[in-house]
N, C-alpha and C positions, 0 to 999 in steps of 0.2 A: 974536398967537401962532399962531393957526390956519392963516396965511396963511403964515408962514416955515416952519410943520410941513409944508404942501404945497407950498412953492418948492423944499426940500429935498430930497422923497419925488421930483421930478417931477424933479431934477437926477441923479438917481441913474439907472445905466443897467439896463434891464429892470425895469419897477415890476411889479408883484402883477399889472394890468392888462395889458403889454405882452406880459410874459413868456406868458401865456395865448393872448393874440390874435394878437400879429406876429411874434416872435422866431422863428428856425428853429433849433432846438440840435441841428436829426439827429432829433428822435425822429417818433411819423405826425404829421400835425397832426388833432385832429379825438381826439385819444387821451390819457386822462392820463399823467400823466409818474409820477408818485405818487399813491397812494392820499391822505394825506394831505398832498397840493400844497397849499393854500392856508393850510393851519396853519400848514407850515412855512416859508416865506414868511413868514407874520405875524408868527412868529416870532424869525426872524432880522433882522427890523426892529428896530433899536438903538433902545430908549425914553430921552426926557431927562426926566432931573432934573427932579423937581417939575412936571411935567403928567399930567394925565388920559386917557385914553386919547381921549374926544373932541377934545380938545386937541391932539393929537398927530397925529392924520391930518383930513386935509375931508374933506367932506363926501360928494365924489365917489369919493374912496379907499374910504368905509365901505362906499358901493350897488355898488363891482366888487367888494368881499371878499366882502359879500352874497350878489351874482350867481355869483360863483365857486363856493363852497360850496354851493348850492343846482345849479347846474350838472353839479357833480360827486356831488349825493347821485343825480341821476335816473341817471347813469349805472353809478353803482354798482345799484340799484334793478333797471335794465334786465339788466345781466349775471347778476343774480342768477335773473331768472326766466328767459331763455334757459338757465342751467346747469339750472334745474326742470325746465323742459319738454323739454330732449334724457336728465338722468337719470332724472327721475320721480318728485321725493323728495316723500314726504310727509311734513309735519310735524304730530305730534298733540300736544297737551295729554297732560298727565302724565293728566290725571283721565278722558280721550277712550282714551288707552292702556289704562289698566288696566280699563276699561268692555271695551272689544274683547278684551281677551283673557280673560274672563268668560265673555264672548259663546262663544269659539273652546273654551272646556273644556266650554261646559255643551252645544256640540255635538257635538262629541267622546268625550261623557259616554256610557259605555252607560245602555239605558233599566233602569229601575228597576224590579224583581217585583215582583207583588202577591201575595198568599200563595197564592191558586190555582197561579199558574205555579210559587211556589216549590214547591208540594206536586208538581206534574206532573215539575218537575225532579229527583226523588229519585225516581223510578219508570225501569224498566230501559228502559222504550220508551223515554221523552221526554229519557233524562238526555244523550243528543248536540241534542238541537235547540237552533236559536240562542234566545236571550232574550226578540229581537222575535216569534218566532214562538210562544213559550209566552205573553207575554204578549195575542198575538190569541186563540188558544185558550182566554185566562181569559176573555175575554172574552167569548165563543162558547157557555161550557159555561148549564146550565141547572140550578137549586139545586131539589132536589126533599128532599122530608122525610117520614121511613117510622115509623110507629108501631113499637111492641115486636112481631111477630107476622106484620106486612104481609108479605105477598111481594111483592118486587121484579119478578120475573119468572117462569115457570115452565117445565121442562123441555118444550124441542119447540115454544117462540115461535120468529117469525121475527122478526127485530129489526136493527137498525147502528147501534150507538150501545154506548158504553163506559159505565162509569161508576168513579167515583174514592171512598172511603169519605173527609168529611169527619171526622165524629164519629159513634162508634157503634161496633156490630160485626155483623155478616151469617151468616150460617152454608150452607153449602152442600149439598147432598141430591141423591141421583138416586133416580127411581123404581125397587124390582128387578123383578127377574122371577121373575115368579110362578111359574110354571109350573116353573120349575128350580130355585127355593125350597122348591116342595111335593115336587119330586123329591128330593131333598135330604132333607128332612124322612121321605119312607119308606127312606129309605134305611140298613140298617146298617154300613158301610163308615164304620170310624173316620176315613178321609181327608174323606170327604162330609160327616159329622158337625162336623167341624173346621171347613167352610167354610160353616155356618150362622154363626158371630161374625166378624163385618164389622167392621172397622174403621171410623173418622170423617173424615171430607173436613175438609182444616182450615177453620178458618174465615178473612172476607176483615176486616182490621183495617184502623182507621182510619192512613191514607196507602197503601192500595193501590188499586190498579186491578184491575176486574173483566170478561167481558166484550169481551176487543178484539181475539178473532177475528173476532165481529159487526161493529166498528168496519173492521178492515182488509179486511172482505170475504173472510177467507178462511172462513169457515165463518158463515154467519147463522141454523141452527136454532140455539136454543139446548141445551146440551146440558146442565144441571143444574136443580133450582130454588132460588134464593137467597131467601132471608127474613131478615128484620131480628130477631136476638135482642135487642136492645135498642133503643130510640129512636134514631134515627140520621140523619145527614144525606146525602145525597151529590151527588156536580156531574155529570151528564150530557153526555157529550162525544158529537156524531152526527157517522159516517163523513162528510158534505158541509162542516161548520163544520173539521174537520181536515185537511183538503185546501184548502179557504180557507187557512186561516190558513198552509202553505204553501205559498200562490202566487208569494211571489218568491223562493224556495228550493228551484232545484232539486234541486242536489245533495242535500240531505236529504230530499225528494221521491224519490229515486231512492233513497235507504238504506232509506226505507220499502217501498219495493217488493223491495229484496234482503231485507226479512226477512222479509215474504207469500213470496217464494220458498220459502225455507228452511223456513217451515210449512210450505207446500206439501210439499215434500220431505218433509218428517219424516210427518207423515200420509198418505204412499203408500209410505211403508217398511214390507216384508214380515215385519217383526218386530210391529208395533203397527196395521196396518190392519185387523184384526180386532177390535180391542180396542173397546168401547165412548167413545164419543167421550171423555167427561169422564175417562177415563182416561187417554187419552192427551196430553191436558191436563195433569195432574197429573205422569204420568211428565216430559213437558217442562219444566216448571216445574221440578222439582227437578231437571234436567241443568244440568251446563254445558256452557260452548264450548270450543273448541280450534283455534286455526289452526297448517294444515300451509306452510311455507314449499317450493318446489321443495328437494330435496334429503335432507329433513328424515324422518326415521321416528318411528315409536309402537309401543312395544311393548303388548300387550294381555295380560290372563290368566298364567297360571304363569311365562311367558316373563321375566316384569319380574321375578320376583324377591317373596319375602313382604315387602316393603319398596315394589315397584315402587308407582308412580301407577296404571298401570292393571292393577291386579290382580282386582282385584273391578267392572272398567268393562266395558259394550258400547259401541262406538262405531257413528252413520249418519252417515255423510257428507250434507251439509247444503246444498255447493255446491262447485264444480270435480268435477275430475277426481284421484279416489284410484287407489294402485296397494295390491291387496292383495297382496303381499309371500309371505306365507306364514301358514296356516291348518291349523293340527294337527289341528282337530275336524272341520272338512270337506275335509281332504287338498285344500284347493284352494293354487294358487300362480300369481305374477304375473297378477293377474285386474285387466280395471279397473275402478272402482266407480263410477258416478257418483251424482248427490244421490238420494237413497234406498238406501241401499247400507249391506250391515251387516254390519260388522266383530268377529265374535268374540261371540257370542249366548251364547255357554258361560259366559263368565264371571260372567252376572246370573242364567245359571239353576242356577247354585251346583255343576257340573261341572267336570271337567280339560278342559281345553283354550287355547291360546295363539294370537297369530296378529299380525305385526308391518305396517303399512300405513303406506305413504309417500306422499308428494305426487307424481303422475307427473310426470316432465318431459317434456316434448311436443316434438319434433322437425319444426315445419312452419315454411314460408316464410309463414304469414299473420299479417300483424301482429295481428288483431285474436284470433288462438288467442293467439299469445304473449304478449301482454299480458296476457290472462285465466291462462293456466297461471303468469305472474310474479306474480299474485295469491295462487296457494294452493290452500287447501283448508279448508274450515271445516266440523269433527268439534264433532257432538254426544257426547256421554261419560254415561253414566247408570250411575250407582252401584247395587250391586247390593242394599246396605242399601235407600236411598231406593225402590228399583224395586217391592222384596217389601211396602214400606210403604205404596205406592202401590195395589200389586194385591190388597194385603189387604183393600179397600173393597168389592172387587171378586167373588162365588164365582163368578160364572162364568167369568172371565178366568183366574181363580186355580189354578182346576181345571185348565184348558187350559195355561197354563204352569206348572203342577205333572207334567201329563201329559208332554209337552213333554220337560222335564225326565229324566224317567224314561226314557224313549226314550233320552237322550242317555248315558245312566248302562250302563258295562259291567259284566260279570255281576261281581255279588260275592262267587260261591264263593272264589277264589282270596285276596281281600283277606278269608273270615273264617277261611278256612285256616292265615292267616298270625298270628291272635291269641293273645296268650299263654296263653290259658287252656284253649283248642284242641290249641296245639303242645304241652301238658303233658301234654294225655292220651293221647298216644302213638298216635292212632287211626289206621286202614290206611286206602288209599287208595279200598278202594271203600266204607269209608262217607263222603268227601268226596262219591263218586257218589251213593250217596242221600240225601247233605243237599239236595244242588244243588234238588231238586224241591222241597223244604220254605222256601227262603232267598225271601223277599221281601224287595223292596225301598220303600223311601218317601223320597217328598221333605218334608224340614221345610223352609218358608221361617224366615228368620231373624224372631223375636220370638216364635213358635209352641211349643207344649209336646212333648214326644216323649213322656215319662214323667209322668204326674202321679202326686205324693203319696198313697197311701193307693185307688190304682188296682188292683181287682184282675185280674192277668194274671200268665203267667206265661213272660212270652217273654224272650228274652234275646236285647237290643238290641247291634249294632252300628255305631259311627261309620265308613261307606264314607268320604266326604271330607266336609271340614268341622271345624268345630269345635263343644262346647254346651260348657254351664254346668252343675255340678250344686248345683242347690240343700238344704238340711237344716237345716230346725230355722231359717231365715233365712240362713243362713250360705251365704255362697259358696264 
């Protein structure tokens, strides 16, 4: 049977064998014709009736079907990795995939805070630095821990270094002056007397920062003495570990040095360089900011309006170039200001006056003007409430810009002329003349008594500008 299965397979023309090795049908030689050449072939061999497949072909037939198939896996095998090696394809495990792109998120991941840098990140310095750079910083700082009573530091250290309130609370203090305290003290001048009650420096609560003029270099005496009213902790940050940690940030290296500017600035403006240092601390802290774009105005004082924004604001330009516009108190117009520059002083010293300030626009051929003038202007704003609340800590500042004040103040004959209780009594014009020598004037800052209860005098007050409260019996 085996022998007629292969007389027959070998009488057929092109066998499985010949069709592979000799035959020329047109196609290369050396090339398959079909992927699945030798199946189909096997295939299309007619099987008989009742034999086996070893039956059906010899022996020789089975070792070319063999060889063929094996022939054609290598060459399938080779195309495959010539198409690898000119596309590039990697094939990964489902389990090699998802492993790598684990990998790719958990480096893609930003880094994680630790609660120091969260706490640096909610303070007005640190809240633009990047992540990685607060998180060097926590790293940097140094944990120190203060009894109930300890001083931290005292008025007139040299020091660089910040510090941050973990848990606790601090209290703030400047030394006065003696010498203008005892002058004060002999003095009977109701004004002088008023500015023996000083007001209280707030205190520094746990998540602020204290301290980083020192830190930024722009001022290293200290200028209060801070004491720990309670137990408390706090992290030390020193001016060298803060500059580490942004060593591969410049850009925010360079935002740090625009705002030591603007210190700068603001402590060489002509309205607060006299003031005791810790004062003008305080005045900054409670200001805000303001940026002028080219084009853009501000109105300051009366001008805005009893509704306006800046109606009770002084503005110092902080950085660029301002154009003051127009200035009722000091009859000045189109002036330019640059950082230290002060716009409208009348408004905190509780006086009439207005004065509107714009971004100047700058007309030169140098890129590097126009770039900076396309920047702006950036206006400190100081409220006149916050200001008087500030200087209130303060008698000898207080006096000086009480004084100040008065100077700025026009006569008030004519504004008590104008009163109804006045215009009732029908009075001639030259006793207007001899009130004139008897009419003084005073500045109340705001929170300050004019009238107390059960005082006895017998003058008869009136409101030049401003507004009070009158209180009776509790009642407003």
């Amino acid at each position: 049977a085996i022998a007629r299965a292969s007389g027959s397979l070998q009488g057929r023309s092109g066998t499985l064998g010949d069709g592979e090795e000799g035959e020329d049908d047109g196609s290369p030689k050396g090339e398959l014709k079909s992927e699945n050449s030798g199946v189909d072939e096997l295939q299309a061999l007619p099987a008989k009736e009742g034999l086996k497949f070893s039956e059906q072909f010899g022996l020789g037939q089975l070792m070319k079907i063999k060889l063929n198939a094996a022939d054609w896996a290598k060459r399938v095998t080779k195309r495959i990795r010539e198409k690898e090696s000119l596309v590039g394809v990697v094939v990964r495990k489902p389990s090699d995939r998802a492993q790598a792109e684990r990998l790719d998120e958990s480096r893609n991941k930003a880094p994680q805070l630790n609660e120091v840098a969260k706490l640096f990140q909610k303070t007005v310095l640190f809240s633009r630095f990047p992540e990685q750079a607060l998180i060097e910083m926590s790293l940097r700082v140094e944990e120190r821990a203060y009894r109930a009573g300890e001083i931290v530091f005292k008025e007139g250290e040299k020091q660089q270094w910040l510090g941050m309130v973990i848990t606790g609370s601090l209290s703030c203090a400047v030394e006065p002056d003696k010498a203008f305290m005892a002058k004060l003290a002999d003095s009977s001048d109701a004004d002088d007397t008023a500015l023996v009650k000083t007001g209280k420096l707030p205190d520094i609560e746990a998540g602020m920062i204290f301290g980083e003029l020192a830190a930024l270099s722009v001022r290293e005496v200290r200028s209060s003495t801070v004491t720990a009213q309670v137990d408390s902790k706090v992290m030390i940050l020193g001016h060298s570990p803060m500059i580490l940690s942004l060593g591969g940030f410049q850009e925010d290296l360079d935002g740090l040095e625009a705002v030591c500017k603007q210190w700068r600035a603001f402590l060489s403006s002509q309205f607060v360089s006299n003031c005791h240092p810790e004062l003008q601390y305080q005045i900054r802290a409670r200001a805000t900011t303001r940026k002028l774009l080219p084009g853009q105005e501000l109105q300051l004082g009366s001008a805005a309006g009893s509704e306006g924004e800046g109606l009770k604001q002084t503005a110092i330009v902080l950085a660029g170039q301002a154009a003051l516009i127009r200035d009722s108190s000091s009859n000045k117009s189109q002036v330019a200001l640059g950082p230290g520059g002060v716009v409208c002083d009348a408004s905190v010293l509780g006086v009439k006056g207005s004065a509107t300030v714009g971004c100047q626009i700058l007309e030169t051929d140098d890129e590097d003007d126009k770039q900076q003038a396309n920047a702006g202007i950036d206006l400190l704003l100081i409220n006149r409430l916050a200001f008087w609340k500030s200087v209130g800590c303060f008698p000898k500042e207080r006096q000086a810009f009480t004084r100040l004040a008065l100077e700025r103040l026009p006569p008030a004959t004519s504004d008590v002329s104008s009163s109804q209780i006045l215009t009732h009594l029908g009075v001639s014009g030259s006793f207007w003349r001899s009130l004139q020598g008897f009419v003084r004037q005073r500045v109340c800052p705001p929170g300050t008594d004019i009238v107390a209860f059960k005082d006895p005098s017998d003058t008869l007050s009136f409101i030049q500008q401003g507004k009070a409260d009158v209180i009776f019996n509790g009642i407003k």
